[in-house]
C-alpha positions as CSV (number, residue, x, y, z in Angstrom):
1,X,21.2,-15.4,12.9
2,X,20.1,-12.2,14.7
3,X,20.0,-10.5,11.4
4,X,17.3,-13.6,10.4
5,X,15.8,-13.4,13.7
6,X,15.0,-9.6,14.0
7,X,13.9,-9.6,10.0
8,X,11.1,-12.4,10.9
9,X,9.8,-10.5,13.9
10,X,9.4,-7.0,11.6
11,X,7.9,-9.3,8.5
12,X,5.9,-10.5,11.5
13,X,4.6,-7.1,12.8
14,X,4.1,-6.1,9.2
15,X,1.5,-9.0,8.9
16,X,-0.3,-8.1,11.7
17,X,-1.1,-5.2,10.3
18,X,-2.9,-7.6,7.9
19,X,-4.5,-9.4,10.3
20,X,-6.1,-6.1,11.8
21,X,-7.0,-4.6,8.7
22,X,-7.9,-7.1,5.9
23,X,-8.6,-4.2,3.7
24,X,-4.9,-3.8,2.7
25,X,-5.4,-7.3,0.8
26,X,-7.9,-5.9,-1.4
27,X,-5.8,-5.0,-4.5
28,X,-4.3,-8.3,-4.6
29,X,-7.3,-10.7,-4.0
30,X,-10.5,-8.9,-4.8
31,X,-8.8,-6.5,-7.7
32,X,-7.6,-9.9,-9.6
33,X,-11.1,-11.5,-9.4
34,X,-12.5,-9.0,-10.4
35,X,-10.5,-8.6,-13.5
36,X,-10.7,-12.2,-14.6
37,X,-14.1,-12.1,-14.4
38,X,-14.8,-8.8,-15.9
39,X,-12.7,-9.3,-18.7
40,X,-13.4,-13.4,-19.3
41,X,-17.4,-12.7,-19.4
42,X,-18.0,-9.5,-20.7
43,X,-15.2,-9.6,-23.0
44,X,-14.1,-12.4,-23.9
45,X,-16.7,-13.3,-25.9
46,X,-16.2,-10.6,-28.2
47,X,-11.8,-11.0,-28.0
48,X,-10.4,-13.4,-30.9
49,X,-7.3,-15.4,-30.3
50,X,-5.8,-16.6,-33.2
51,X,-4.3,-19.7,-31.8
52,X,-6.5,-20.9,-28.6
53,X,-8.9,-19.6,-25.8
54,X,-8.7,-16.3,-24.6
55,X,-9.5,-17.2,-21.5
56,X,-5.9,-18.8,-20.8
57,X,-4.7,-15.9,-23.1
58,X,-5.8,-13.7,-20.7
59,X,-3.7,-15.2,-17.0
60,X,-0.7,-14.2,-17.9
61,X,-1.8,-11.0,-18.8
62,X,-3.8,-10.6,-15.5
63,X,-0.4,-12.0,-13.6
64,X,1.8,-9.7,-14.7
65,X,-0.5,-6.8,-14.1
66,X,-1.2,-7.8,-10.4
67,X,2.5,-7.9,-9.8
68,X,3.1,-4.6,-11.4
69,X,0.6,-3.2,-9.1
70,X,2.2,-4.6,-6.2
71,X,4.6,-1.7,-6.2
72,X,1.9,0.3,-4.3
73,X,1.9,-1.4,-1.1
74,X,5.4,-1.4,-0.7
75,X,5.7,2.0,-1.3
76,X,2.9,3.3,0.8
77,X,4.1,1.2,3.7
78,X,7.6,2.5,4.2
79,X,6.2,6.4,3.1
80,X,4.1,5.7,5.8
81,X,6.3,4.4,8.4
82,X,9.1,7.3,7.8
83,X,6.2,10.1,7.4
84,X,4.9,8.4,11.2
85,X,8.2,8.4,12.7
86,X,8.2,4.4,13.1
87,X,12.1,3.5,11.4
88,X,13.1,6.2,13.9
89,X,11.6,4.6,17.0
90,X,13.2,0.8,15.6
91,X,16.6,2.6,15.3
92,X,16.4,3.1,19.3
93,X,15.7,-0.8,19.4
94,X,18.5,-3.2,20.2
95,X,17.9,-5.0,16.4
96,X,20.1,-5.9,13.5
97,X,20.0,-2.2,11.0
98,X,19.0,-4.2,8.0
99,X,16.4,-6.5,9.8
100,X,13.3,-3.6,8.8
101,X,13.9,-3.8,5.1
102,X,14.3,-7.3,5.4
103,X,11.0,-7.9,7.0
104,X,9.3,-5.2,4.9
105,X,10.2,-6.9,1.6
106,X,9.1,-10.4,3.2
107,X,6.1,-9.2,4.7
108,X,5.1,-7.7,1.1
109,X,6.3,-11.0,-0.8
110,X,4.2,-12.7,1.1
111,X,1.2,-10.7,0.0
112,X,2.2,-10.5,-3.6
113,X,2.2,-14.4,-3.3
114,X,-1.4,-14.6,-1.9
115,X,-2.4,-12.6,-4.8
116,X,-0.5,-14.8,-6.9
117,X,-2.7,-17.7,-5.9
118,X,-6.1,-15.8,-6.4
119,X,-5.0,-15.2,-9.8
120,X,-4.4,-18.8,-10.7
121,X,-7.2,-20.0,-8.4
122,X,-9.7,-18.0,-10.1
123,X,-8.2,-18.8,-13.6
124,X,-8.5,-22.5,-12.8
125,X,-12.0,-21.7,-11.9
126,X,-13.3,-19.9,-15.6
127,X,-11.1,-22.5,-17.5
128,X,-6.8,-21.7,-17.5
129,X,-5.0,-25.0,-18.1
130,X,-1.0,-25.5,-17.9
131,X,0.0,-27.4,-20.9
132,X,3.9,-27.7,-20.3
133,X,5.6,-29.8,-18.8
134,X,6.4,-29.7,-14.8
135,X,9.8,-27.9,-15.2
136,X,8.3,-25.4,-17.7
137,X,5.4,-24.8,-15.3
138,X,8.1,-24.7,-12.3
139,X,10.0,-21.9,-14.1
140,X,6.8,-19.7,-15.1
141,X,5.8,-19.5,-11.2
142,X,9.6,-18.8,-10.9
143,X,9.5,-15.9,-13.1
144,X,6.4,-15.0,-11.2
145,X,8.7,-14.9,-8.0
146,X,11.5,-13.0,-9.6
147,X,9.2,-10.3,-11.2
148,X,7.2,-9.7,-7.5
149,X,10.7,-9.7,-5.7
150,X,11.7,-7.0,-8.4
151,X,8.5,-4.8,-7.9
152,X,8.1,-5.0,-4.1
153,X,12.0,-3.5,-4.6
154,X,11.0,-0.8,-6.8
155,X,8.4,0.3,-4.8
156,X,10.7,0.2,-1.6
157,X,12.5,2.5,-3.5
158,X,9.5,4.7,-4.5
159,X,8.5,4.8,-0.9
160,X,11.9,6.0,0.2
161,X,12.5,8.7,-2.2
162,X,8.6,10.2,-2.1
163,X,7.8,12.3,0.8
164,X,4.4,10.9,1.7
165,X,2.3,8.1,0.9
166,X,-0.5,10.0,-1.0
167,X,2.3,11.1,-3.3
168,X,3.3,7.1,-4.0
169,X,-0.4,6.4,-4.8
170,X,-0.7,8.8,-7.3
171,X,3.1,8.2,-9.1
172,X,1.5,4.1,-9.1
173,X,-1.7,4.7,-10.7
174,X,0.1,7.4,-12.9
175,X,2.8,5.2,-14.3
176,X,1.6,1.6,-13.8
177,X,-2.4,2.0,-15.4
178,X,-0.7,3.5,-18.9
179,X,1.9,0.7,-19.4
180,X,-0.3,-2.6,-17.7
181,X,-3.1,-1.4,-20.2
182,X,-1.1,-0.2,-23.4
183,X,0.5,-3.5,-23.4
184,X,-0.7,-7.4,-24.9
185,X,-2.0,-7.4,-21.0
186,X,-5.7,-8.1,-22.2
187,X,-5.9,-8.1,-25.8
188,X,-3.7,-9.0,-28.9
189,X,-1.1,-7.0,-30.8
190,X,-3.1,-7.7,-33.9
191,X,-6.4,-5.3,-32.6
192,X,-4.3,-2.8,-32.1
193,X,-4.1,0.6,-34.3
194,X,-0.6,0.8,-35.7
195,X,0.6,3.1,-33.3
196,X,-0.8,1.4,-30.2
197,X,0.1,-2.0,-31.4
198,X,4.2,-0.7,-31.9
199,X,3.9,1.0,-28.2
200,X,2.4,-2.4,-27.1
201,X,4.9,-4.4,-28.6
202,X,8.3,-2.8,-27.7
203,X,6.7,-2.7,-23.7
204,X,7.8,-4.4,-21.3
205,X,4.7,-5.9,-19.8
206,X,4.2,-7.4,-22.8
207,X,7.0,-9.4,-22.8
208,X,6.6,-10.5,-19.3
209,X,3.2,-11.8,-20.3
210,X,4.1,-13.3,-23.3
211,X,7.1,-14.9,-21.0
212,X,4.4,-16.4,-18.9
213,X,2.2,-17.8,-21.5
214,X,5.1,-19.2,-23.3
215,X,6.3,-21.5,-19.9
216,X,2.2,-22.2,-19.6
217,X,1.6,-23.6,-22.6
218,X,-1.0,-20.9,-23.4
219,X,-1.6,-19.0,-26.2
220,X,0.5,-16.1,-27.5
221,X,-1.2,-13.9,-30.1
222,X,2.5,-13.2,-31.3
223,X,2.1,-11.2,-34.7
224,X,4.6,-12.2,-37.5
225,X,6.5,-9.2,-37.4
226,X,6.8,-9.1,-33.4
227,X,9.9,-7.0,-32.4
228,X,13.1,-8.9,-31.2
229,X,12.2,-8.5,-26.9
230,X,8.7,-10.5,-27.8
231,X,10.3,-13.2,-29.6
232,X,12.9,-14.1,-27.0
233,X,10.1,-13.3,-24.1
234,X,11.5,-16.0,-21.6
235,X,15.3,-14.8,-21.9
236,X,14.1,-10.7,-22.0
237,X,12.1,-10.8,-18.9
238,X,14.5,-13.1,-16.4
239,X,17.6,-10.5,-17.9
240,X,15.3,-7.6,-17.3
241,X,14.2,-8.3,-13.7
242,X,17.4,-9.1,-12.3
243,X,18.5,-6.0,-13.8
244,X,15.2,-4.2,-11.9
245,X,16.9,-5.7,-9.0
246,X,20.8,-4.8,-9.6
247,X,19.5,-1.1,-9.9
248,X,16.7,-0.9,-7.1
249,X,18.6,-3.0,-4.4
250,X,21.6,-0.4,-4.0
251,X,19.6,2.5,-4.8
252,X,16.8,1.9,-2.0
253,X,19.8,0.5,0.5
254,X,21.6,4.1,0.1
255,X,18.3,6.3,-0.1
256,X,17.4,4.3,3.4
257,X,20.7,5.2,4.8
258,X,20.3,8.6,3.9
259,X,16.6,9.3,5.0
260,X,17.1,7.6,8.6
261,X,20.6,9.1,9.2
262,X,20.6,12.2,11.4
C-alpha cells in the first residue's frame, strides 16, 4: 500500500507538470490531428485502397505512429529529472524506492492514452468506423494499451542510459521518423518500389498497424505475397510487445539502480 500510495503522489506531481505547462501535450493531441487531417484531405484523395476507404486505412496507421512517438516524453522526462538532480532529492524522502518509476510510467500512460483518444476522436470525426464485433474492438484498444505500456518502457530506458535530454530527442526523431514512415503507416505495400515495399513489409510498425486494422474491421492493403509477421499481424505484435517489455523492464530497473546509486 505505501508502494501504491507514494507511486500515485509522483504520477500526481508528474501531471502537474501538465497542468502548468500544456505544451508538453502537444505531440500527442495536436501532432495526431494534424496528421489525420493532412494526410485524409490532401492525400487521400490521390491514395488507392484496394479493398475499402483510406480514410479507416489510415487510423491504425496514425495509432501506431503516435504510440511510437511516445517514447520521447518518457525519455526526456527522466533525462531531465537525473540531469536536474530531482531522483537525488526524492531518494532523501521517506518514500517507497520504486514509487518514482512507478509514477513516471503512470503519469506518461496516462498521456499516451489522451493521445489515444484524439486519434480515434478525430478519426470518428473524417469518417473511421469499427466494424468488428465488441470483443474484437475490446482487444484492438488492448493492443493499443500493451504497445504504449511497451514504449513509455523503452523510453524510460532511453532516458536512463542518455546523458541529457537533448540527446533523447535527437536518438527519437533519428530512429522513430525512418521506421513510422518506411512502414504500411500511411500508404500500401503495393505503391511501394520493390525495395521500399520489402523494408516496409518485414517492419515492425507495419505489423502493429496491420494488427490494429485487422481487430477494427478496417482495411488491410495486404499484398498476396506479404511475408509471414504480416499475415499473422494480431499474434506478431502481442508476442513482440510483451517481449519489448521482458527486455526493457529489467534493463531500465538495473540502469536506474546504477545511475542513482552513489
Amino acid at each position: 500500500m505505501s508502494v501504491l500510495s507514494d507511486s500515485l503522489v509522483l504520477a500526481r506531481r508528474n501531471l502537474e507538470h501538465v497542468r502548468q505547462i500544456p505544451e508538453k501535450l502537444l505531440d500527442v493531441t495536436l501532432q495526431p490531428i494534424m496528421f489525420v487531417l493532412l494526410f485524409t484531405y490532401v492525400f487521400g484523395g490521390v491514395i488507392a485502397i484496394p479493398d475499402g476507404s483510406y480514410r479507416e486505412y489510415l487510423l491504425g496507421g496514425i495509432l501506431i505512429q503516435s504510440l511510437s512517438f511516445g517514447i520521447m516524453g518518457p525519455a526526456t522526462s527522466i533525462a531531465t529529472d537525473l540531469q536536474e538532480g530531482v531522483v537525488d532529492r526524492f531518494r532523501t524522502l521517506p518514500m517507497a524506492r520504486a514509487a518514482y518509476l512507478n509514477g513516471h510510467i503512470l503519469a506518461e500512460l496516462g498521456a499516451a492514452m489522451i493521445g489515444v483518444v484524439v486519434v480515434a476522436t478525430s478519426g470518428l470525426i473524417v469518417g473511421w468506423r469499427i466494424h468488428t464485433d465488441l470483443p474484437h474492438a475490446l482487444a484492438g484498444f488492448g493492443l493499443v494499451v500493451l504497445f504504449a505500456a511497451a514504449m513509455q518502457w523503452t523510453g524510460t530506458l532511453l532516458g536512463l542510459l542518455v546523458r541529457s535530454p537533448d540527446a533523447a530527442q535527437g536518438v527519437v526523431f533519428m530512429t522513430m521518423f525512418p521506421m513510422t514512415f518506411l512502414a504500411s503507416t500511411f500508404v500500401p505495400l503495393g505503391g511501394l518500389s520493390p525495395v521500399l515495399r520489402t523494408i516496409a513489409a518485414w517492419n515492425p510498425i507495419s505489423t502493429l498497424a496491420a494488427a490494429l486494422r485487422e481487430l477494427f474491421g478496417n482495411p488491410t492493403a495486404m499484398p498476396a505475397d506479404a511475408p509471414w509477421p504480416l499475415q499473422h499481424a494480431v499474434a506478431v505484435a502481442v508476442v513482440s510487445c510483451i517481449a519489448i517489455l521482458a527486455i526493457t523492464i529489467p534493463l531500465a530497473l538495473r540502469r536506474f539502480r546504477i545511475r542513482t546509486t552513489g
